[in-house]
C-alpha positions, 0 to 999 in steps of 0.5 A: 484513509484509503488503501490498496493490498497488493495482491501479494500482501499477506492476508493475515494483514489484511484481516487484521486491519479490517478486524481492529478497524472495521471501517477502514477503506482498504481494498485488495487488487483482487477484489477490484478486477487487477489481479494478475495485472503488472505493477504499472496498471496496479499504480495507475489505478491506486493513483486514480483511485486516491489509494495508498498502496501497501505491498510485499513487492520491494523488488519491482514496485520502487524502481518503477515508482521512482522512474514515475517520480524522476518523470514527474508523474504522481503516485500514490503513497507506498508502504514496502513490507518486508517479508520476513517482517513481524506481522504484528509489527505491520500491523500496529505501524499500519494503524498508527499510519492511520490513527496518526496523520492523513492521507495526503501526508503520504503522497509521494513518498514510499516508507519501508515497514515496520516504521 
């Protein structure tokens, strides 16, 4: 699977997933030129670049994913963190996401975590 952090995604998340999954293919929007950029550069670029997106934005990132959707342009899968959510929690959905299907059954679709 290949994934995208958000730049607001807690590190700790982050870490995690490459501590309990050292070659899993995640990436964070820091680490690949968009830092600071808004939400419609960050999902073009996780569509071209085949990633899932994995953020703590649930304000602004699932109005601007649906308006793609009702105009039927692709978007990569999403997964909404909640803030207040437990860590662990993420993290172990997270790793079940990954350990438990494959990157195409996400396509399209956003999913709340924790699961």
């Amino acid at each position: 699977m290949r994934f995208l952090a958000d730049e607001n995604l807690n590190n700790h998340i982050y870490r995690s997933l490459l501590l309990q999954r050292p070659g899993l293919d995640i990436v964070r929007v820091q680490d690949v030129g968009l830092s600071g950029k808004p939400d419609p550069e960050v999902l073009k670029w996780a569509v071209a670049e085949n990633r899932i997106l994995i953020t703590h934005d649930v304000r602004t990132i699932p109005p601007l994913a649906l308006e793609w959707m009702n105009e039927n342009r692709p978007i990569p899968g999403i997964f909404l963190v909640e803030q207040d959510a437990s860590l662990g929690q993420i993290i172990l959905d997270l790793l079940l996401v990954v350990d438990a299907s494959d990157q195409s059954e996400w396509d399209g679709l956003m999913y709340y975590l924790p699961l």
